[in-house]
RODO-2510 file (C-alpha; in nm, 4 decimals, decimal comma):
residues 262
     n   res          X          Y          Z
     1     x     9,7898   -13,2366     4,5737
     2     x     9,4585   -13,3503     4,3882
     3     x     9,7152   -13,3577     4,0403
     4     x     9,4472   -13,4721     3,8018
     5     x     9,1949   -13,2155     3,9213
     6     x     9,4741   -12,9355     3,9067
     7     x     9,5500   -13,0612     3,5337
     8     x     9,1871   -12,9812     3,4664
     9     x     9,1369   -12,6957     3,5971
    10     x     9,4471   -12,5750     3,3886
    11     x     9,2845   -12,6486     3,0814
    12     x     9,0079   -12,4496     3,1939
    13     x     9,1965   -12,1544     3,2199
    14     x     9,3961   -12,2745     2,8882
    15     x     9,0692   -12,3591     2,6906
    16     x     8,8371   -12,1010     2,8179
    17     x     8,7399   -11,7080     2,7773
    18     x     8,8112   -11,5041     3,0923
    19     x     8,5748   -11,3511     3,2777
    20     x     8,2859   -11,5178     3,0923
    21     x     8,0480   -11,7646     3,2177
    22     x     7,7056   -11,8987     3,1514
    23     x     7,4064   -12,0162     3,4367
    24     x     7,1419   -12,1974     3,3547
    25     x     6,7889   -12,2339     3,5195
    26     x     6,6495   -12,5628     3,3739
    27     x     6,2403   -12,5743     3,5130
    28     x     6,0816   -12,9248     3,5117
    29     x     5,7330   -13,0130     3,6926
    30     x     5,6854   -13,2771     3,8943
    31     x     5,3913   -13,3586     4,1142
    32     x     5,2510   -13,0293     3,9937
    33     x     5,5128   -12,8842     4,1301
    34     x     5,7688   -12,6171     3,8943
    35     x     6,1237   -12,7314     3,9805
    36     x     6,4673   -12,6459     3,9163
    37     x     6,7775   -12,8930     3,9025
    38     x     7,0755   -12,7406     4,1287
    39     x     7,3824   -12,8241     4,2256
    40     x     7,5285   -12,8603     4,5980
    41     x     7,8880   -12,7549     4,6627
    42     x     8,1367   -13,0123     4,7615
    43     x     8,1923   -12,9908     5,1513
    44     x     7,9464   -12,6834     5,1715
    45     x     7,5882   -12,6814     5,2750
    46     x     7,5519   -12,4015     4,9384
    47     x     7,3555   -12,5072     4,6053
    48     x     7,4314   -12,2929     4,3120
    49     x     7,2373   -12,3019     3,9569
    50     x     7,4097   -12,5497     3,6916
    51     x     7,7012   -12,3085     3,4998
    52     x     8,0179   -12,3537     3,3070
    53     x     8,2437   -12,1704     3,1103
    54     x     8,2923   -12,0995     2,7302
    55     x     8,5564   -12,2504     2,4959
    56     x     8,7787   -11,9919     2,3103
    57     x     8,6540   -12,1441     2,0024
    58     x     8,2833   -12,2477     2,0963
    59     x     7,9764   -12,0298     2,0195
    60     x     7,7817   -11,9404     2,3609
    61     x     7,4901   -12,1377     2,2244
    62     x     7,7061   -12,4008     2,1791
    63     x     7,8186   -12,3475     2,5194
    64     x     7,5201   -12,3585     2,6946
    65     x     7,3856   -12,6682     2,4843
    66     x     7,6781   -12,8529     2,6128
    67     x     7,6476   -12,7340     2,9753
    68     x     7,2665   -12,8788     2,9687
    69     x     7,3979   -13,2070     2,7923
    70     x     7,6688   -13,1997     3,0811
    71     x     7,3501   -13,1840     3,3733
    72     x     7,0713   -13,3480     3,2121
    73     x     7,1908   -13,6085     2,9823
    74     x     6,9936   -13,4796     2,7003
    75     x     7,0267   -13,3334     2,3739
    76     x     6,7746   -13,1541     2,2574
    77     x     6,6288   -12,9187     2,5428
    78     x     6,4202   -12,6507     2,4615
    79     x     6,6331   -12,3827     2,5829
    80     x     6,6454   -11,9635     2,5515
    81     x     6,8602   -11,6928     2,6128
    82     x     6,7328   -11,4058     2,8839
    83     x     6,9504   -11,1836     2,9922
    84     x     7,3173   -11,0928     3,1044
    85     x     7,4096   -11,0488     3,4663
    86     x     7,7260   -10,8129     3,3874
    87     x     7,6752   -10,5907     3,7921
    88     x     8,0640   -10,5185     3,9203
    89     x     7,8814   -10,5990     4,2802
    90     x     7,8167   -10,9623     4,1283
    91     x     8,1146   -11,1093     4,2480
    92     x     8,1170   -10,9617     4,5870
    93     x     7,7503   -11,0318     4,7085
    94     x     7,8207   -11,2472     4,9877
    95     x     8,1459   -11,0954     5,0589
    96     x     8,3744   -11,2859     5,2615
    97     x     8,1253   -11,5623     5,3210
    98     x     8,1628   -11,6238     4,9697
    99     x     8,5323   -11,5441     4,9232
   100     x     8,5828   -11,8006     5,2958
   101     x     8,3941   -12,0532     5,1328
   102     x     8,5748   -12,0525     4,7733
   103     x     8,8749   -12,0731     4,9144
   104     x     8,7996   -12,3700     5,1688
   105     x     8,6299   -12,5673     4,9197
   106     x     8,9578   -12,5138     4,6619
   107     x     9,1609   -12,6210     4,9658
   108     x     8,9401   -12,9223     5,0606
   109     x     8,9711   -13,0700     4,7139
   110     x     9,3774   -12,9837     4,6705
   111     x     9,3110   -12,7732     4,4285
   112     x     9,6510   -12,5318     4,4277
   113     x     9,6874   -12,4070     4,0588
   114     x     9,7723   -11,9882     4,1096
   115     x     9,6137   -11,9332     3,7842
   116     x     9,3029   -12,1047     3,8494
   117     x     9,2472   -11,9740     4,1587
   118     x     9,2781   -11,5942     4,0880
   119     x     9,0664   -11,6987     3,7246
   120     x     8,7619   -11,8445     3,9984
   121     x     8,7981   -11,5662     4,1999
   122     x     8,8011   -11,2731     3,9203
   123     x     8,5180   -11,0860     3,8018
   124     x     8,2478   -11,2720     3,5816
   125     x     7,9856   -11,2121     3,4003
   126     x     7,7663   -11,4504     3,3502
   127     x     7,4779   -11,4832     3,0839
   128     x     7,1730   -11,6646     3,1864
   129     x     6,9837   -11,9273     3,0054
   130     x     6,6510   -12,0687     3,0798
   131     x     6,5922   -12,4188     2,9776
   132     x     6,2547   -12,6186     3,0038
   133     x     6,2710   -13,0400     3,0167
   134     x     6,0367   -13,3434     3,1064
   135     x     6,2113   -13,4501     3,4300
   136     x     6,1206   -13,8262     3,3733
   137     x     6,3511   -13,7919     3,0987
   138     x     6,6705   -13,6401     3,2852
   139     x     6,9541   -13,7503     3,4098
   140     x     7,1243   -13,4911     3,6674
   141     x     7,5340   -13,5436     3,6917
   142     x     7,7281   -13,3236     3,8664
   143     x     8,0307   -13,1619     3,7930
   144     x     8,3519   -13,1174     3,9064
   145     x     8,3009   -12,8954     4,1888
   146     x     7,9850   -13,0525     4,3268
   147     x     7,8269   -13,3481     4,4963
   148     x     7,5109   -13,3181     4,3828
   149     x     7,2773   -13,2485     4,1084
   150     x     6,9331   -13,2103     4,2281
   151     x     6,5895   -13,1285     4,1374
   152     x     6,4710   -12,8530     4,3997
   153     x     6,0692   -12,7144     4,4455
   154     x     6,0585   -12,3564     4,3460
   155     x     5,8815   -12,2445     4,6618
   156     x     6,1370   -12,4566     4,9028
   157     x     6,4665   -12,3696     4,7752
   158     x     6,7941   -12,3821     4,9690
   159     x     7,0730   -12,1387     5,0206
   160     x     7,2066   -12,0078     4,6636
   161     x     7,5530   -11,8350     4,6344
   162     x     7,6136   -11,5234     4,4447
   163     x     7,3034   -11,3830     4,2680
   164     x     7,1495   -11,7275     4,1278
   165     x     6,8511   -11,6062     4,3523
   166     x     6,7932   -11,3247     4,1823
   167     x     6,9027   -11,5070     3,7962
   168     x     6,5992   -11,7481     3,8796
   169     x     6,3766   -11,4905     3,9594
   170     x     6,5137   -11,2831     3,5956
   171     x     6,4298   -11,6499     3,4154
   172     x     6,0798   -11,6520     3,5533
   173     x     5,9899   -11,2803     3,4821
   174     x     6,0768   -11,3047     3,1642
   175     x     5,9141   -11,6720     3,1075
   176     x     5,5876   -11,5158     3,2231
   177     x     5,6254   -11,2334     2,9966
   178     x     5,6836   -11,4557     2,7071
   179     x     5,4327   -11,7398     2,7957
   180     x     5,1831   -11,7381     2,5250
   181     x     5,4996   -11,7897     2,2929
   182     x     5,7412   -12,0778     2,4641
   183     x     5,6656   -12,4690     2,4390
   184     x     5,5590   -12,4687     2,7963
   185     x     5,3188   -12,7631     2,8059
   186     x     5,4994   -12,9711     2,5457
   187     x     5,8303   -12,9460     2,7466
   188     x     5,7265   -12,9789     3,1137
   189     x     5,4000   -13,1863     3,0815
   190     x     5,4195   -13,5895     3,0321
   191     x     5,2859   -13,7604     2,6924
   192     x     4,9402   -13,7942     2,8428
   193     x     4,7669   -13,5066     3,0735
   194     x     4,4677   -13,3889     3,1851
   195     x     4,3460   -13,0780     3,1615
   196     x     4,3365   -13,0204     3,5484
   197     x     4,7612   -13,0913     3,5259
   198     x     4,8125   -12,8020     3,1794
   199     x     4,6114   -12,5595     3,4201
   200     x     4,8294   -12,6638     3,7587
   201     x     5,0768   -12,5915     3,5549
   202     x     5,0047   -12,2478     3,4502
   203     x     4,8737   -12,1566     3,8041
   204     x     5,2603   -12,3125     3,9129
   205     x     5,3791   -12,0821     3,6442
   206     x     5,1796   -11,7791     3,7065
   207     x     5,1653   -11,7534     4,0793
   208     x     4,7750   -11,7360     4,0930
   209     x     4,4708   -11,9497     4,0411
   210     x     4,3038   -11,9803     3,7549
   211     x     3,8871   -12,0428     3,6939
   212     x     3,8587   -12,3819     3,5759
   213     x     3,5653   -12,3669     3,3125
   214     x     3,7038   -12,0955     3,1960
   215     x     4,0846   -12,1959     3,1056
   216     x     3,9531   -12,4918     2,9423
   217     x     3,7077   -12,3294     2,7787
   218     x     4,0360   -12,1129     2,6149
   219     x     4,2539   -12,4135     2,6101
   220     x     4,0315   -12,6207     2,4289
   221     x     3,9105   -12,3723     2,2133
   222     x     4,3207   -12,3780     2,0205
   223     x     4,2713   -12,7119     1,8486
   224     x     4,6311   -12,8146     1,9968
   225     x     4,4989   -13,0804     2,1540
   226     x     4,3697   -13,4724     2,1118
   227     x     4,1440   -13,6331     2,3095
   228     x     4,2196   -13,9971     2,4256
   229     x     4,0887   -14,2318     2,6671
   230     x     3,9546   -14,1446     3,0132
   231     x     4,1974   -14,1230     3,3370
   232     x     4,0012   -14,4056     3,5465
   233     x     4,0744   -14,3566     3,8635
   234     x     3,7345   -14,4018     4,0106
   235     x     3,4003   -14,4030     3,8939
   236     x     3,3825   -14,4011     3,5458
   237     x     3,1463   -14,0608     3,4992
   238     x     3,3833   -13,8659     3,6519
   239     x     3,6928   -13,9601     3,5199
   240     x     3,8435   -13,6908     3,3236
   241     x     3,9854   -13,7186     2,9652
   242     x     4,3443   -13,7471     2,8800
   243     x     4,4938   -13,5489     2,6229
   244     x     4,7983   -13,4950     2,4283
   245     x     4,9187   -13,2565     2,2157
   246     x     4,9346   -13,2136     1,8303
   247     x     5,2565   -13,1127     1,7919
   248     x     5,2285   -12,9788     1,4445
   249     x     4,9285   -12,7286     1,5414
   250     x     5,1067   -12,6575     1,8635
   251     x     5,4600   -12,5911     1,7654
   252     x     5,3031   -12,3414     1,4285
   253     x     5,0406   -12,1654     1,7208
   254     x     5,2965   -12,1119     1,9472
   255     x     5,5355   -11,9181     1,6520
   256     x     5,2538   -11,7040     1,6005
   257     x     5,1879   -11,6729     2,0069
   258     x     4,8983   -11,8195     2,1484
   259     x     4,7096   -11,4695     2,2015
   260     x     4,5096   -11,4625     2,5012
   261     x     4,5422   -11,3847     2,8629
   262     x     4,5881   -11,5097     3,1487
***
């Protein structure tokens, strides 16, 4: 028997509410790519999205802060609250596949605690939080129940347990619907961009291409932005500008909602 694992997980079921649990899907962009950190299973070939569980006497924002600390190593993660996943068919989808490979995985790491075991096993429902982070800037950990911690491409993702497939797909709908008012571009862009990599971006975001002259026609046209030196890469009259944002004008446009679409 695995004894200090089985002490945790007792203080989970001590510390923690019942039936509650939060997942998170945390989007970063790399190589103009829109990417999501997972987590692979111990001893199983099965990633699920990064979740915990909520101290008795924690808030759920608190919660969720802390699970994104846990992942990413960072504190201060622009993150947002999008909907509740509360189906009785949750816990079943998967059926016995899921139930086999639960039970193998407890068994593979020693873990024996009754309580625990029917807790994991119960019904949850789990609120989902979407999170948005420079990747440069993370560092993914694991938890107890995994091996890895992984950033995955959004259009190459590997088996997901449960209904994380369809929580991802909640976290985008609603991110699209409520993209001219998140801190898209000043959370998942670097210090210094062009404005080929804020369209990319978008088109990532979107699912579609976007006219060039005219999105940066738009972009431009905020005032968010200031112009630095030129990306030389090559000749210098066709090098394009870098830019960065001004976060003041940003952050107080994107209260109001930046107003056009798409």
């Amino acid at each position: 028997m695995n004894q200090e694992l089985n002490e945790h997980v007792a203080q989970l079921v001590n510390d923690c509410l019942p039936g509650n649990s939060i997942d998170c899907v945390i989007l970063g962009y790399e190589n103009q790519q829109l990417k999501i950190l997972l987590l692979q299973w111990k001893n199983k070939d099965v990633w699920s999205l990064p979740g915990g569980f909520i101290l008795k006497e924690e808030d759920i924002d608190q919660a969720a802060h802390r699970i994104l600390e846990e992942r990413t190593g960072l504190k201060s993660i622009f993150l947002n609250q999008f909907y509740t996943f509360g189906s009785r068919e949750r816990s079943q989808m998967n059926g016995v596949i899921q139930a086999k490979r639960t039970q193998e995985m407890l068994r593979e790491l020693e873990i024996d605690n009754p309580d625990f075991v029917r807790w994991i096993q119960g019904r949850f429902i789990t609120t989902g939080y979407f999170a948005l982070t420079d990747i440069r800037k993370t560092y993914p950990q694991p938890d107890f129940l995994s091996k890895k911690c992984e950033w995955k491409a959004l259009d190459d993702l590997p088996e997901l347990i449960l209904d994380h497939g369809q929580i991802i797909e909640k976290a985008l709908e609603h991110l699209r619907i409520q993209l001219n008012y998140l801190p898209i571009g000043l959370s998942l862009l670097p210090e210094k961009f062009t404005m080929q990599d804020i369209q990319k971006l978008y088109e990532a975001l979107l699912q579609k291409k976007l006219e060039r002259s005219n999105f940066q026609r738009k972009m431009l046209s905020l005032g968010i932005f200031i112009r630095l030196e030129k990306q030389l890469t090559g000749a210098a009259n066709k090098a394009p500008y870098l830019y960065c944002f001004d976060k003041v004008k940003y952050n107080k446009l994107v209260s109001k909602g930046i107003g056009f679409s798409y």
